[in-house]
C-alpha positions in Angstrom: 17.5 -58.8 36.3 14.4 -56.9 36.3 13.3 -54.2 38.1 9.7 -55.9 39.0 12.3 -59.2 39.4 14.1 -57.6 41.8 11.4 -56.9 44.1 9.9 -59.7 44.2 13.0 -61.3 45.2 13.4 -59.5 48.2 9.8 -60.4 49.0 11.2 -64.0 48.7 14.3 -63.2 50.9 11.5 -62.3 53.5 9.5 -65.4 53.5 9.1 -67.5 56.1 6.3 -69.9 55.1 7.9 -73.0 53.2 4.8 -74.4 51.9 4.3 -71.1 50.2 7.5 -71.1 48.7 6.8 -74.8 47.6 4.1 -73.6 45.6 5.5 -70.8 44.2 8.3 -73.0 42.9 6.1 -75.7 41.5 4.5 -72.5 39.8 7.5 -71.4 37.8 9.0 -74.7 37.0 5.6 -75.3 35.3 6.0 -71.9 33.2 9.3 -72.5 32.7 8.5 -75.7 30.9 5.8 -74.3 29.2 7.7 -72.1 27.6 10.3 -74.7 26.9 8.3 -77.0 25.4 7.7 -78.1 21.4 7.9 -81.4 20.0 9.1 -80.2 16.7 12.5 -78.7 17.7 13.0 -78.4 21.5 15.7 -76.4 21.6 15.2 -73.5 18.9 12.1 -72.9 21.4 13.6 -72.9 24.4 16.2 -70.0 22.8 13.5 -68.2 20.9 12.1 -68.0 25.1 15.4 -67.5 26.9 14.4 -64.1 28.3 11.0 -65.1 29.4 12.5 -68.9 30.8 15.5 -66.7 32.7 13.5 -64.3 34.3 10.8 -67.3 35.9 14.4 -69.2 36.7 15.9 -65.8 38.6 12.6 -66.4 40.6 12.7 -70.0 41.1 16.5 -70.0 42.0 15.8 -66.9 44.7 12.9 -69.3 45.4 14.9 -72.2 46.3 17.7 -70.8 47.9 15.6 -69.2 50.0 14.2 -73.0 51.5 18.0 -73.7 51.9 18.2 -71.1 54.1 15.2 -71.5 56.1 16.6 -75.6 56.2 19.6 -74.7 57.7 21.6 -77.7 59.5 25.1 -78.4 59.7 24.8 -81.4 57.7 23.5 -79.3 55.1 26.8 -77.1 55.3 29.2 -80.2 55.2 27.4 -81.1 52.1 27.6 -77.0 50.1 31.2 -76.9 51.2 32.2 -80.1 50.1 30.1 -79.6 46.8 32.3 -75.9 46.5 35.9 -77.8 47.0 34.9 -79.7 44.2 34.4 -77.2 41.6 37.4 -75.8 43.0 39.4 -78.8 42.3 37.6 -78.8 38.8 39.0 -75.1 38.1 42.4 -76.2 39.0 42.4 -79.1 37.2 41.0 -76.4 34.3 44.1 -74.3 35.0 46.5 -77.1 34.3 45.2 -78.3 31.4 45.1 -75.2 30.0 49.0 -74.7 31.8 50.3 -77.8 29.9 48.0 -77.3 26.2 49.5 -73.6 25.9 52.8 -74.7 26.4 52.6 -77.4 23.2 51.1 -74.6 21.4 53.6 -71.8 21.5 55.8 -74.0 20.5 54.3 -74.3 17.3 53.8 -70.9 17.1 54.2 -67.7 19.5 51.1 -65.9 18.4 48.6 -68.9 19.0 46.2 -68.3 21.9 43.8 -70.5 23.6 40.5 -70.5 25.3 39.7 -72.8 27.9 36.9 -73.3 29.3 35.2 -75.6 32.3 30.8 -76.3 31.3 28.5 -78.4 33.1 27.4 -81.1 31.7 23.4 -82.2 31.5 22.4 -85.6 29.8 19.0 -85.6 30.1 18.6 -89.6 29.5 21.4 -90.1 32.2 21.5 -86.8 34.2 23.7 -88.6 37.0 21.9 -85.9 39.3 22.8 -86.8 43.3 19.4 -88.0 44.9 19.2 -86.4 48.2 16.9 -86.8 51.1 15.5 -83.5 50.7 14.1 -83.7 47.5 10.7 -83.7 48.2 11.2 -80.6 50.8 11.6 -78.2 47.4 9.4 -80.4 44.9 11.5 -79.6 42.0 11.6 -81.0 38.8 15.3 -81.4 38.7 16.4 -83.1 35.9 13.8 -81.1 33.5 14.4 -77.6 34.7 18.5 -78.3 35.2 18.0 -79.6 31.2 16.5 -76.4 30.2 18.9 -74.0 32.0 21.8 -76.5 30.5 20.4 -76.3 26.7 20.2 -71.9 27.5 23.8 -72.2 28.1 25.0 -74.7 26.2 23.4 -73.1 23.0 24.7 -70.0 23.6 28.5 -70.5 25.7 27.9 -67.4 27.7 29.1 -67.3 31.2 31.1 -70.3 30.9 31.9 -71.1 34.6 35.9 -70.6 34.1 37.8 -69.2 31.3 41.0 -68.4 30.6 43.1 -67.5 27.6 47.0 -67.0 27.4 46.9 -63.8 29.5 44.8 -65.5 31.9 47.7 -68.5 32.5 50.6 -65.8 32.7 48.7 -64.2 35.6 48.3 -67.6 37.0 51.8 -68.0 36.3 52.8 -65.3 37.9 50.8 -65.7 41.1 48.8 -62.4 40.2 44.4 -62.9 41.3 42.8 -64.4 38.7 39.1 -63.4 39.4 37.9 -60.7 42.1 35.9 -61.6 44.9 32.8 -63.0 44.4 29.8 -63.6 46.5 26.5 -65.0 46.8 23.8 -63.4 48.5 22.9 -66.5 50.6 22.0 -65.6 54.6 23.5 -68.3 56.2 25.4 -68.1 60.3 28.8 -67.8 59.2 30.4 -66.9 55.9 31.7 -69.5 53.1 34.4 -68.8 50.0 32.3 -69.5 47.5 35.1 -70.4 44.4 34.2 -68.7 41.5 32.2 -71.3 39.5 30.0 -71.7 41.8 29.3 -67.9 41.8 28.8 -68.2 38.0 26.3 -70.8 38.2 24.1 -68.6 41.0 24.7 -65.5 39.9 24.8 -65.9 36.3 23.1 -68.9 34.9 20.3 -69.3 37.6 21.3 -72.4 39.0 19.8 -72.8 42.5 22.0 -73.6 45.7 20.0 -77.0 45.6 20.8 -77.5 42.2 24.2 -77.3 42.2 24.6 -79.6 45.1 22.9 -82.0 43.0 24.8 -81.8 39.6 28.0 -83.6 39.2 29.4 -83.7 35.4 31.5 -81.1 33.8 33.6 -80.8 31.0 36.4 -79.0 29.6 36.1 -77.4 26.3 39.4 -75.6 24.7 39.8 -74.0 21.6 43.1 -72.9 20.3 43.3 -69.5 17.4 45.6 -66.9 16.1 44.8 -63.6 16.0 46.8 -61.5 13.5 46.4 -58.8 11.5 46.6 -59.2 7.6 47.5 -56.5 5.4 46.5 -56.4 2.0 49.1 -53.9 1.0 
């Protein structure tokens, strides 16, 4: 995050005035898709503009999670923390697969590792976003901004929202933490765990609070290798 970003973002934390930060969303979700846009190849542009597209979607998601806050009702809650045990039933349901593939592959052979990984998942044509009364309160353009975050991502597989790799499962194993503490700087009355894909999606890939309570597909990616060194001698 920039320097100029940073400060601008606690100017947003600050705001009061939702129609302002209506605006100002509509605003960057219009130069985000400006810079996203090219009807030769869609995505080579949106990665040749990551920087630029990140930076306006660190402002839109400080933007946006800054109307959740000022939209606070319990109902609201009910719906982040249920939205939060789900990806934390995704990440154990990551953990398991992962448990039962590495155990089929060191069978085969000791030195094999794996990578496992839990994405989400953005079909532009069927998005399967959740429609939810508040939509028109932020004025987003879900589906196209989610798309462009998604292709950013997908493109690149950095910050996958949970990985793990044979070391990973034999602290798993072993009952050891798996992943510090993370947070999310979200002012809300009381405190909630966030798990740590949801941390990963705020904090790392610039997904919104609103988004993520409105995106619902994920899938698991794995990827088995063996690392060893070959002498030539």
């Amino acid at each position: 995050m920039t320097n100029q970003n940073n400060l601008e973002i606690i100017k947003i934390q600050e705001q009061t005035d939702t129609d302002y930060l209506r605006r100002y969303v509509r605003q960057c979700e219009s130069e985000i898709m400006r810079l996203s846009y090219d009807e030769n190849d869609k995505e080579v542009f949106i990665i040749s503009n990551q920087d630029r597209i990140l930076t306006k979607a660190e402002i839109r998601c400080a933007l946006l999670n800054r109307m959740f806050e000022l939209s606070y009702s319990e109902a609201n809650i009910r719906d982040l923390e249920m939205t939060n045990r789900r990806l934390v039933q995704m990440e154990a349901k990551v953990l398991e697969v992962h448990k039962q593939r590495h155990q089929q592959l060191i069978t085969i052979h000791p030195d094999y590792k794996l990578n496992t990984s839990l994405t989400y998942f953005h079909d532009n044509q069927n998005p399967q976003l959740v429609i939810r009364e508040d939509d028109g309160f932020y004025g987003s353009q879900w589906n196209d901004i989610i798309e462009i975050l998604d292709t950013i991502h997908s493109i690149e597989m950095t910050d996958s929202l949970y990985y793990c790799s044979g070391d990973f499962y034999d602290s798993y194993h072993n009952g050891l933490p798996l992943k510090e503490s993370c947070e999310i700087d979200l002012a809300l009355p009381y405190e909630i765990s966030f798990c740590y894909s949801f941390c990963e999606l705020c904090n790392s890939q610039c997904f919104s609070i609103p988004d993520i309570m409105r995106m619902t597909t994920y899938h698991i990616c794995q990827e088995a290798f063996m690392d060893q060194l070959i002498s030539l001698d």
